[in-house]
DRENDO-1510 file (C-alpha; in Angstrom, 1 decimal, always signed):
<recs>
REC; n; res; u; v; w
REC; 1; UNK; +218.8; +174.2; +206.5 .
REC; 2; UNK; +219.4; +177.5; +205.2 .
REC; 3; UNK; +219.6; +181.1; +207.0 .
REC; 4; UNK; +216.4; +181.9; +204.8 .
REC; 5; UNK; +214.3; +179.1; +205.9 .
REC; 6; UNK; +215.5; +179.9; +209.8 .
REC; 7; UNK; +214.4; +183.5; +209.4 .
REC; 8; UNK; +211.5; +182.5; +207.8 .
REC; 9; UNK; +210.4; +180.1; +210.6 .
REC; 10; UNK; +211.5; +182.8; +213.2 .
REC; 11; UNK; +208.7; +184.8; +211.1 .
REC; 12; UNK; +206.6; +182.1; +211.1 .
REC; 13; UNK; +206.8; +181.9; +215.4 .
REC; 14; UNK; +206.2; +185.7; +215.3 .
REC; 15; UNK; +202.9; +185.5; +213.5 .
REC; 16; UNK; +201.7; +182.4; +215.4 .
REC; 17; UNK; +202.4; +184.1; +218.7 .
REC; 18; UNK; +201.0; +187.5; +217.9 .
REC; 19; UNK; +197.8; +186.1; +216.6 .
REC; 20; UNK; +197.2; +183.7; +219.5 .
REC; 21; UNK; +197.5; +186.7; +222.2 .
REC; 22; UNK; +195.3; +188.9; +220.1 .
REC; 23; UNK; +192.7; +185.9; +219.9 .
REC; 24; UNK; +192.9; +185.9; +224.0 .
REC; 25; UNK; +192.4; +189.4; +224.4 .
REC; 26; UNK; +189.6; +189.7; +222.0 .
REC; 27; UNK; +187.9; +186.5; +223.0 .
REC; 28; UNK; +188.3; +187.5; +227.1 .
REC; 29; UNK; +186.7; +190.9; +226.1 .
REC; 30; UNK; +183.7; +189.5; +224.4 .
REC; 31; UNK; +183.4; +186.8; +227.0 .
REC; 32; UNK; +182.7; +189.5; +229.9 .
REC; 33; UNK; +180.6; +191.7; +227.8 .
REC; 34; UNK; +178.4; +188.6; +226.8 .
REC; 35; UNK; +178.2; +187.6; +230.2 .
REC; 36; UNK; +177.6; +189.9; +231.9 .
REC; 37; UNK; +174.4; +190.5; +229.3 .
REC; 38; UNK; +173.2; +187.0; +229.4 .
REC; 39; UNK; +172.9; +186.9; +233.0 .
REC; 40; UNK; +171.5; +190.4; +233.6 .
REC; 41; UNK; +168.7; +188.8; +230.5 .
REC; 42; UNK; +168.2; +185.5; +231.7 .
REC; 43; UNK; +169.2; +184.5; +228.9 .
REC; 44; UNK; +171.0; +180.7; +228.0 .
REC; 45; UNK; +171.6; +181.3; +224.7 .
REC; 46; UNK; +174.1; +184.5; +225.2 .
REC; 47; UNK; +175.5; +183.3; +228.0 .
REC; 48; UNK; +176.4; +179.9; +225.8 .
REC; 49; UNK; +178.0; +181.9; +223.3 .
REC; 50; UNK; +179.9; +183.8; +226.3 .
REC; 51; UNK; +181.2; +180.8; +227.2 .
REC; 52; UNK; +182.3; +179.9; +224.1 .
REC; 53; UNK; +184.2; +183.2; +223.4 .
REC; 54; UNK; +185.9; +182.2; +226.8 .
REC; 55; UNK; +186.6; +178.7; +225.4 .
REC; 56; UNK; +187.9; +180.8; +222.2 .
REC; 57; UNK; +190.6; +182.6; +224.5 .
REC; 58; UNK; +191.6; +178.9; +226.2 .
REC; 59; UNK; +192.0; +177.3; +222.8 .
REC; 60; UNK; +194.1; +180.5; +221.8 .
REC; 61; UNK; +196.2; +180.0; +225.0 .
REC; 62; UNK; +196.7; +176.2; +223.7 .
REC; 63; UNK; +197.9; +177.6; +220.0 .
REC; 64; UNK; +199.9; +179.9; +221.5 .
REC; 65; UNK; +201.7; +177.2; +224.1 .
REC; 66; UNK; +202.1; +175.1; +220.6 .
REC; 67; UNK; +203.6; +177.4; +218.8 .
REC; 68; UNK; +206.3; +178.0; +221.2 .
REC; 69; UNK; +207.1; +174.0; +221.8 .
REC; 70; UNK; +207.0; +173.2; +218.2 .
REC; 71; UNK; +209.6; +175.8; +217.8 .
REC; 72; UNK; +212.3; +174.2; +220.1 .
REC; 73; UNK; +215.3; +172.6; +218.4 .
REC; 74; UNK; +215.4; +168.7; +217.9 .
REC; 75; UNK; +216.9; +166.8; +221.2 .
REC; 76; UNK; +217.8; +164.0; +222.3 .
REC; 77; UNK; +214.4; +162.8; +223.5 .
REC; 78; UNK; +213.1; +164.5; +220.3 .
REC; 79; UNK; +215.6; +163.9; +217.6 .
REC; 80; UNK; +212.7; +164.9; +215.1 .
REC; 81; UNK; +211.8; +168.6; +216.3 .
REC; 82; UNK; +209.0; +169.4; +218.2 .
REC; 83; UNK; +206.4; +170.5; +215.0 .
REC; 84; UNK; +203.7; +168.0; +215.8 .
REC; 85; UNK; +203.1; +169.9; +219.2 .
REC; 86; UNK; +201.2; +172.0; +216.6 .
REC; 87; UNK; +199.2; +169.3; +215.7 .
REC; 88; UNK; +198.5; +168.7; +219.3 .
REC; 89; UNK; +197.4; +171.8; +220.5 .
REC; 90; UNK; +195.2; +171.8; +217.4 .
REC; 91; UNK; +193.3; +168.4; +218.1 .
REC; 92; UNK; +193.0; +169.8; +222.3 .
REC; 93; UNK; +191.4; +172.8; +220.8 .
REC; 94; UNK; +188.9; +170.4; +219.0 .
REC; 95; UNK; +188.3; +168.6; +221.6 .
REC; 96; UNK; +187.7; +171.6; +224.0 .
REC; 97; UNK; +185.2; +172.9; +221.3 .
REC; 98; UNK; +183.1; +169.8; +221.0 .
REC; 99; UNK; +183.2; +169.4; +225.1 .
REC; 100; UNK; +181.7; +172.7; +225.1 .
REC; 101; UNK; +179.4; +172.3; +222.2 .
REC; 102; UNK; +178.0; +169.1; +224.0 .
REC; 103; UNK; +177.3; +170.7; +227.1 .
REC; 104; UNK; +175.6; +173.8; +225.5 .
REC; 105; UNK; +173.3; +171.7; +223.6 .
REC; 106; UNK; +171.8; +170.0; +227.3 .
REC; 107; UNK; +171.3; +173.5; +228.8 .
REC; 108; UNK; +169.7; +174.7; +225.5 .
REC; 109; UNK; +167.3; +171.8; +225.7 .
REC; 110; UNK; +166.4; +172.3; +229.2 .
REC; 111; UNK; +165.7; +176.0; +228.1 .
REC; 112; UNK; +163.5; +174.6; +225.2 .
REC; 113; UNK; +161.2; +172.4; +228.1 .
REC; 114; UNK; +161.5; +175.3; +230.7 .
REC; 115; UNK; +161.0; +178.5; +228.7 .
REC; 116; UNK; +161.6; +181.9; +230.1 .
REC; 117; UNK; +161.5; +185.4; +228.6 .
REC; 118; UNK; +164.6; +187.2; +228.0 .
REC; 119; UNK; +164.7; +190.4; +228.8 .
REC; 120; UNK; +167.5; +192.3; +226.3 .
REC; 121; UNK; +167.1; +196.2; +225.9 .
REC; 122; UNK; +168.4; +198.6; +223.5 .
REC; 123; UNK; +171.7; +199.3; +225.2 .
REC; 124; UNK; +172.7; +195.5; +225.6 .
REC; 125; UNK; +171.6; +194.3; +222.4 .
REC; 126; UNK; +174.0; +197.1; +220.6 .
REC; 127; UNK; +176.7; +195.6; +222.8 .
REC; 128; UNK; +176.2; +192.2; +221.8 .
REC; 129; UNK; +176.0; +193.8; +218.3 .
REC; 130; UNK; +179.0; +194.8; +218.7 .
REC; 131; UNK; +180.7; +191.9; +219.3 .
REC; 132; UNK; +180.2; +190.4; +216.3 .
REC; 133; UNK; +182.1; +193.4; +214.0 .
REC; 134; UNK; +184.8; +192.0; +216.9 .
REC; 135; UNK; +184.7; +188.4; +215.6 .
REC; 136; UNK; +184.3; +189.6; +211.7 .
REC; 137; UNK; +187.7; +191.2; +212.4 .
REC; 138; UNK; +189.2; +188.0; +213.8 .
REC; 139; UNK; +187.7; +185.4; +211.4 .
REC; 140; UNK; +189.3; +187.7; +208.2 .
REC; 141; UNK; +192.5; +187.9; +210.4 .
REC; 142; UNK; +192.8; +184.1; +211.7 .
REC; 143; UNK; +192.3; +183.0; +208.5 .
REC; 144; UNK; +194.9; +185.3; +206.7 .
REC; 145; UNK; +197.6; +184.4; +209.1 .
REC; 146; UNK; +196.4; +181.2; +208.8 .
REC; 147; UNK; +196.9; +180.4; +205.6 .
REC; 148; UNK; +199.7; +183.0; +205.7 .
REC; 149; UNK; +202.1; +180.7; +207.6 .
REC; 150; UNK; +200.1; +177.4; +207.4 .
REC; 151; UNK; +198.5; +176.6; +210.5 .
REC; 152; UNK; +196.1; +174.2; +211.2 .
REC; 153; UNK; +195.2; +175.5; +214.6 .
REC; 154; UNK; +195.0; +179.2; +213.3 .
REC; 155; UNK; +192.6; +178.1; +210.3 .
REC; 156; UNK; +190.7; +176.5; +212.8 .
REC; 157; UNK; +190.3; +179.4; +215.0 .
REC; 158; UNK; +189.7; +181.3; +211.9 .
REC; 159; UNK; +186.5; +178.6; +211.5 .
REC; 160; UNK; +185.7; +179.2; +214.8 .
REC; 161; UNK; +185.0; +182.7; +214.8 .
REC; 162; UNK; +182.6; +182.6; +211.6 .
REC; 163; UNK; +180.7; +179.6; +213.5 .
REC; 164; UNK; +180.7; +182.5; +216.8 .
REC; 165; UNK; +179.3; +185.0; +214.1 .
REC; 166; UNK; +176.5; +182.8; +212.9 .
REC; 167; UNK; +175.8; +182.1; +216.5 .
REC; 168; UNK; +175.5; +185.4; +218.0 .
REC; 169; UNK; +173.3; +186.9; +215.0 .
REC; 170; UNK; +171.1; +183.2; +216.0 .
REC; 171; UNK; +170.6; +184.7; +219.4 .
REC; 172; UNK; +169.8; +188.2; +218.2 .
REC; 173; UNK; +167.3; +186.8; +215.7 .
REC; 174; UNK; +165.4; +184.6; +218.4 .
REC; 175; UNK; +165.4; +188.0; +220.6 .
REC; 176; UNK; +163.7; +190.0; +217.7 .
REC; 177; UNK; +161.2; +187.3; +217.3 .
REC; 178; UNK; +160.7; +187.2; +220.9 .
REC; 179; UNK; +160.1; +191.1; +220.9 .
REC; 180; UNK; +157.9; +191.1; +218.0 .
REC; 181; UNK; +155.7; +188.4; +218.3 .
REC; 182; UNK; +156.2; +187.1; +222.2 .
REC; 183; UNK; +158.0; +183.7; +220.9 .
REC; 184; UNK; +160.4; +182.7; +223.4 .
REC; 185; UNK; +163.0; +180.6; +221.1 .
REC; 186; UNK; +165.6; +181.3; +223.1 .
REC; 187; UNK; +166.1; +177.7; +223.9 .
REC; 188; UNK; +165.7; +176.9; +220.0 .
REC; 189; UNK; +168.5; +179.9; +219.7 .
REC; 190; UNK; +171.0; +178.3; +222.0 .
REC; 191; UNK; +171.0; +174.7; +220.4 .
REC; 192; UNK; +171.7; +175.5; +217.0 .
REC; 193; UNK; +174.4; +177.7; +218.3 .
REC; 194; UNK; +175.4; +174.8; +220.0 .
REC; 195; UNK; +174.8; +172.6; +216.5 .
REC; 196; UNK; +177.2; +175.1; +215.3 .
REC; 197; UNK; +179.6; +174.6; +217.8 .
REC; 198; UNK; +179.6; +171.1; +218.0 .
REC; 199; UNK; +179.9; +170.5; +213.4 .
REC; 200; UNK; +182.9; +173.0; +213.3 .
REC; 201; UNK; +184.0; +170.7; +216.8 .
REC; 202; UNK; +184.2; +166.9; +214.6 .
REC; 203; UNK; +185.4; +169.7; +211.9 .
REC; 204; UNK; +188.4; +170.3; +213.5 .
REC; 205; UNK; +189.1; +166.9; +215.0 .
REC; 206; UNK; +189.2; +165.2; +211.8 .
REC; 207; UNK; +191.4; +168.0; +210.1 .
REC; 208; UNK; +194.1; +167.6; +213.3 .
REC; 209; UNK; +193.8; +164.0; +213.9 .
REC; 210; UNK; +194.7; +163.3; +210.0 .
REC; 211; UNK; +198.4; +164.6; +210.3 .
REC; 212; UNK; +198.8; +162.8; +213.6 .
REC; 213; UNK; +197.5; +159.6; +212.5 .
REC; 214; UNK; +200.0; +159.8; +209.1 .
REC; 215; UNK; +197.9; +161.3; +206.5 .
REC; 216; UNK; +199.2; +161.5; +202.7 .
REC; 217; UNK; +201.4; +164.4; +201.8 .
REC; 218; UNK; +201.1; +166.9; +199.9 .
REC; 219; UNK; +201.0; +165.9; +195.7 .
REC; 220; UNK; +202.7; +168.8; +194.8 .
REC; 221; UNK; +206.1; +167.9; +197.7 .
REC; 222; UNK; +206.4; +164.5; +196.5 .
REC; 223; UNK; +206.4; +165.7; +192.9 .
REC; 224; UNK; +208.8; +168.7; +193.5 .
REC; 225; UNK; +211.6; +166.1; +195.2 .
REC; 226; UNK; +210.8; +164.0; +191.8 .
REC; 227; UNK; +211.7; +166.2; +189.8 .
REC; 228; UNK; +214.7; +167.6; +191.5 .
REC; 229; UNK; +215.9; +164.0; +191.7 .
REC; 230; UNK; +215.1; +163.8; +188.0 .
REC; 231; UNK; +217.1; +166.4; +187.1 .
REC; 232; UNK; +220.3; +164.3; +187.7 .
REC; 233; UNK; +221.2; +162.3; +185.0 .
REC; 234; UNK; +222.6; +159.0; +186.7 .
REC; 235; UNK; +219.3; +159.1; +187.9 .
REC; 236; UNK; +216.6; +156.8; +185.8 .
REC; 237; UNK; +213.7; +156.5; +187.9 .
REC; 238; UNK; +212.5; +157.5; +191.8 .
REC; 239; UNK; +209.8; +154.9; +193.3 .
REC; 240; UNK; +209.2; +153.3; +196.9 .
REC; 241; UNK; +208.8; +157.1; +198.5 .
REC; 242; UNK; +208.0; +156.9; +201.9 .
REC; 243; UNK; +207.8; +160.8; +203.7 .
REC; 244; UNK; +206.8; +161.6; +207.1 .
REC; 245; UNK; +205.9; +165.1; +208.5 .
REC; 246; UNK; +207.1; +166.3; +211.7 .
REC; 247; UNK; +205.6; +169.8; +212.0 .
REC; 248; UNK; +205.4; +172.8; +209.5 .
REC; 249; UNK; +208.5; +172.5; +206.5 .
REC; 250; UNK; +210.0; +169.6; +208.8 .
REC; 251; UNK; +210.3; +166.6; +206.6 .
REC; 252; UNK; +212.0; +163.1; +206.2 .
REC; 253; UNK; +211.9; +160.7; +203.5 .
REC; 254; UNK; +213.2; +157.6; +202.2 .
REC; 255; UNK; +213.4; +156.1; +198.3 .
REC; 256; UNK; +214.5; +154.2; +195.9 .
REC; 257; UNK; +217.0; +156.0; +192.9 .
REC; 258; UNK; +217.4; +153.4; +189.9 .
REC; 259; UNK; +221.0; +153.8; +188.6 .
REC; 260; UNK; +223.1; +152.3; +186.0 .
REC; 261; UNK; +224.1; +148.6; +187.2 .
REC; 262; UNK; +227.8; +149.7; +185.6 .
REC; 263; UNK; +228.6; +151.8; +188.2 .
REC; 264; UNK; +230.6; +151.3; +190.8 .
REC; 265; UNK; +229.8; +151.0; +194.6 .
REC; 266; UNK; +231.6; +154.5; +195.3 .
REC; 267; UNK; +230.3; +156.2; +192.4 .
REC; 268; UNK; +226.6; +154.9; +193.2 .
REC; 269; UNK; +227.4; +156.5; +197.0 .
REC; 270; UNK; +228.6; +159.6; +195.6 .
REC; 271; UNK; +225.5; +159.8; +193.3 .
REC; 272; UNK; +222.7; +159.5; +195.5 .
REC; 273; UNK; +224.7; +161.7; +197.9 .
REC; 274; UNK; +225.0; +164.7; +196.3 .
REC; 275; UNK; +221.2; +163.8; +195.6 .
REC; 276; UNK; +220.4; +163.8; +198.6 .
REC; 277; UNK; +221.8; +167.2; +199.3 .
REC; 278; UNK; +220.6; +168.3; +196.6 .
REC; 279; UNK; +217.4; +167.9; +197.8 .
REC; 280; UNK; +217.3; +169.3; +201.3 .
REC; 281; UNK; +219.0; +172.6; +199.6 .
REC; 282; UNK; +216.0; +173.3; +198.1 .
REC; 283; UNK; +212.8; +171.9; +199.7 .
REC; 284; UNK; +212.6; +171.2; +203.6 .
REC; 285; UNK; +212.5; +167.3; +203.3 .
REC; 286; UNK; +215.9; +165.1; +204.6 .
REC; 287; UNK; +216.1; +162.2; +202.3 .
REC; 288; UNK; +218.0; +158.8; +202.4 .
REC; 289; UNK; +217.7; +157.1; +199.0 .
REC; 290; UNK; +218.1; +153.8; +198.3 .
REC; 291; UNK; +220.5; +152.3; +195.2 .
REC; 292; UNK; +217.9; +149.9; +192.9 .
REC; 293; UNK; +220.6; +149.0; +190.0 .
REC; 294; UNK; +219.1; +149.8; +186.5 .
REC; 295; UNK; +220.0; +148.0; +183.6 .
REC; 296; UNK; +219.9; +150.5; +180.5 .
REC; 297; UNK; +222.9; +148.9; +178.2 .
REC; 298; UNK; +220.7; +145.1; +177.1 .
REC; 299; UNK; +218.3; +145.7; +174.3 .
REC; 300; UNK; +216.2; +142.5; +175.1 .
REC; 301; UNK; +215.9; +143.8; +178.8 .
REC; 302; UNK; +214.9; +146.9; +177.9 .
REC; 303; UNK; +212.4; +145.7; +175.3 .
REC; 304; UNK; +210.3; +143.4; +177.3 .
REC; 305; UNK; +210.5; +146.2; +180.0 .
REC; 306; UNK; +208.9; +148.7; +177.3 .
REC; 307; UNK; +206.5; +146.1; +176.3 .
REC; 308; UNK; +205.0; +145.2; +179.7 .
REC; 309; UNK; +205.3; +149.0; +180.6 .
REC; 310; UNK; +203.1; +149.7; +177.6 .
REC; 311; UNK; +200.5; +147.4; +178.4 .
REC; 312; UNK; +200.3; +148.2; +182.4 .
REC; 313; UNK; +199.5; +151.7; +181.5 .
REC; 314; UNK; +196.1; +150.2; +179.0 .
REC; 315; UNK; +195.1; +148.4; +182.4 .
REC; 316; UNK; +195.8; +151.9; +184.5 .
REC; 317; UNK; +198.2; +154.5; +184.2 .
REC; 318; UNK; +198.6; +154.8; +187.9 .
REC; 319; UNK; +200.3; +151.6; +187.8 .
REC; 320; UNK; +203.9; +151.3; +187.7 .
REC; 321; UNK; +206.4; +148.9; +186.9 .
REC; 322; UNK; +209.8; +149.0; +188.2 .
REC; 323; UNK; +212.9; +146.7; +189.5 .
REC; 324; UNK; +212.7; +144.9; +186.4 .
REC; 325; UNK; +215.0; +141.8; +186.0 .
REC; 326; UNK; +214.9; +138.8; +183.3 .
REC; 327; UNK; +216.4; +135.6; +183.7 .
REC; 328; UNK; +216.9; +132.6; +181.1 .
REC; 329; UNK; +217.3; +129.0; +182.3 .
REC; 330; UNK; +217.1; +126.6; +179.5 .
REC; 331; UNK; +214.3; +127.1; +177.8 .
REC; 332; UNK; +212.3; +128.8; +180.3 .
REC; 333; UNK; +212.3; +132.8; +180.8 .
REC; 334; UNK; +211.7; +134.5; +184.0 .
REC; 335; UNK; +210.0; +138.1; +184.6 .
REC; 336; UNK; +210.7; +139.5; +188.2 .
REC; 337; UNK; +209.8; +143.4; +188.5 .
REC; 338; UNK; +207.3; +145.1; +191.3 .
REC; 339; UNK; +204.5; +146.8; +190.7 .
REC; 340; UNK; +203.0; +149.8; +192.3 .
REC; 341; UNK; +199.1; +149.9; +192.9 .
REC; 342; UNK; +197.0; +152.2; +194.2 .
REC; 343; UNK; +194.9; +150.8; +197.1 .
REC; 344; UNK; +191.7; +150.1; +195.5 .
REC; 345; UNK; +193.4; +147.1; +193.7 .
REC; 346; UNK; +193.6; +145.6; +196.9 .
REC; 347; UNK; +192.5; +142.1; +195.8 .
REC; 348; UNK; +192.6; +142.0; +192.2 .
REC; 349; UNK; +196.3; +141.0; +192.1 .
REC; 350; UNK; +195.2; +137.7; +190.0 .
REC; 351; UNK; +192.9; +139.9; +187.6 .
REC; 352; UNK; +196.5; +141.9; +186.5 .
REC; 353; UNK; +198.2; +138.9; +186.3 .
REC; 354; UNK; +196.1; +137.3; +183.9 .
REC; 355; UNK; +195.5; +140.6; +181.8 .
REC; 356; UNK; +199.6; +140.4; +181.4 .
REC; 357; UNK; +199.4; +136.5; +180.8 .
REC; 358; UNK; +197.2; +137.3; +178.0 .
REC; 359; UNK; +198.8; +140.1; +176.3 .
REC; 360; UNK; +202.4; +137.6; +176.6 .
REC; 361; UNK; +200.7; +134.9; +175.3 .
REC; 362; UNK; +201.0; +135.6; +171.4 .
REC; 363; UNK; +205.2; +136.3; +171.6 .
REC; 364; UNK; +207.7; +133.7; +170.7 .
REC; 365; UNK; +208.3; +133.4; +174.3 .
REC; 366; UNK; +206.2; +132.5; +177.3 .
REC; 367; UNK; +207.7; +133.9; +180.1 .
REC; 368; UNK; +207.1; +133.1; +183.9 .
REC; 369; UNK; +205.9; +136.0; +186.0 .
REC; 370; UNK; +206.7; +136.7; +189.7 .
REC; 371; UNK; +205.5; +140.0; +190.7 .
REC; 372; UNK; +205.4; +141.7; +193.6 .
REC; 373; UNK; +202.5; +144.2; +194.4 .
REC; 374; UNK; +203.2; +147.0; +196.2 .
REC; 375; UNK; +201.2; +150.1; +197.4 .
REC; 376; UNK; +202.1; +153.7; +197.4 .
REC; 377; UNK; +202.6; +156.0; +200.5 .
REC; 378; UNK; +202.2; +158.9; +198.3 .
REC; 379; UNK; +199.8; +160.5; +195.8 .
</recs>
């Protein structure tokens, strides 16, 4: 990898770390004020939303402990890096949420059977006010850093702090109503705040458990290493991609190159070798490609090829054909090539097959098919 892309990661470590203190501090600062308030008003509701600020600073702590492990070098026990401590930290963060959310949601239900009034004055509701110009700060920031050096757990903190917004101005509402009109909705207050809580909670867990579990990469990767691999003209055609993330720009992948079946063994090597290198020059992804021999010099080939590659594409053009071999014995011709499906064809393997049956069947020739369905690990 390049000096650039070190520096840039280095960068990247910076902004993580700087924005997971600042979301401590800030979070441990509205945690006392809110406190302190909610007690002194009797009132559940702020003092949930205290104890989520403090939650906020905890989940920070774990960002900022992830950022730090997923920048340590590959090792032996690791020989992949350490990015998907990222993803870890993210999903404990989630899980710390919903935890939290839960709990709030049985004291704010208590509160709703047991009313009492809250007793908030001038003084402490400007405070409490104030707090939420604090969070409108750190939602814009979260989510520009964020998005800034693409972090999950950072977006999600980002998420967090507009969910602590919508719950603080909750409470203030059910204290104005409670002033005005003698409504004690605190209760009411302190369970959607802890609705809140809880939707941006699952939120996150599905978001962090979707890398971790092997999720689809990015369209735009997948075609960017296409087209690079494109660019070389030994190359014919890229298929069977397989790519794994390990963490923010860590990437490996494996596919299949077709290449001229004239070529030699070494100059097939050399080929997809320079490729290769080619490739992790320009885009963070280490590749290992795969020689599928291509036969571009036999018209008849390459005709039937054309042909069943014309009529795949009426059925769906997100099928592709590929590997294609004929063979003659006798009388009797034989197709073999493999075909790649999206998922939602799962089963109608025989409904293709007799499409392509049909369309053969008014040629001279009545080939034998034997196809081999595969599915795609990309986009």
């Amino acid at each position: 990898m390049s000096e650039n892309i070190v520096m840039t990661e280095r960068q990247r470590l910076r902004s993580g770390r700087i924005a997971s203190i600042t979301g401590i501090l800030v979070n441990l600062l509205l945690f006392v004020i809110k406190i302190v308030i909610g007690i002194s008003a009797k009132s559940v509701a702020l003092a949930a939303d205290a104890v989520n600020n403090f939650t906020d600073a905890a989940s920070s702590g774990i960002s900022l402990l992830g950022f730090n492990i997923a920048a340590k070098p590959a090792d032996d026990e690791h020989p992949f890096g350490h990015g998907r401590m990222e993803d870890i930290a993210a999903l404990i963060v989630a899980v710390i949420v919903t935890a939290i959310g839960l709990d709030f949601g049985k004291s704010a239900i208590e509160k709703i059977l047991n009313p009492s009034v809250v007793e908030l004055n001038i003084v402490q509701t400007g405070f409490v006010l104030l707090t939420v110009f604090f969070k409108i700060g750190l939602f814009f920031y979260f989510r520009y850093v964020g998005r800034k050096i693409d972090s999950l757990s950072l977006q999600g903190a980002a998420f967090d702090s507009l969910s602590d917004i919508l719950g603080t101005l909750t409470v203030l509402a059910s204290v104005g109503v409670g002033y005005l009109w003698g409504w004690q909705l605190d209760g009411w207050a302190g369970l959607i705040v802890a609705i809140i809580i809880l939707r941006g909670g699952f939120g996150l867990i599905k978001e962090t458990v979707e890398p971790l579990l092997g999720g689809c990469p990015d369209k735009e990767l997948v075609d960017e290493m296409k087209n690079i691999l494109m660019e070389n003209p030994a190359i014919h055609g890229v298929h069977d991609i397989i790519l794994h993330s390990y963490g923010h720009n860590r990437y490996f992948a494996t596919a299949h190159a077709e290449l001229s079946v004239e070529l030699s063994s070494t100059a097939a090597h050399d080929i997809l070798e320079q490729a290769e290198i080619e490739v992790s020059q320009r885009i963070p992804v280490t590749l290992v490609l795969h020689c599928d021999p291509f036969n571009t010099d036999d018209p008849e080939l390459k005709n039937w090829r054309v042909c069943l590659e014309n009529k795949i594409a009426e059925i769906d053009a997100l099928l592709k054909l590929y590997d294609f071999k004929m063979e003659k014995n006798n009388d009797k011709v034989y197709f073999y090539f493999h075909l790649l499906t999206p998922r939602k064809y799962s089963g109608r393997e025989n409904e293709i097959l007799n499409i392509l049956y049909k369309h053969l069947s008014g040629m001279n020739i009545k080939p034998e098919l034997h196809v081999t369905f595969v599915n795609s690990f990309v986009k």
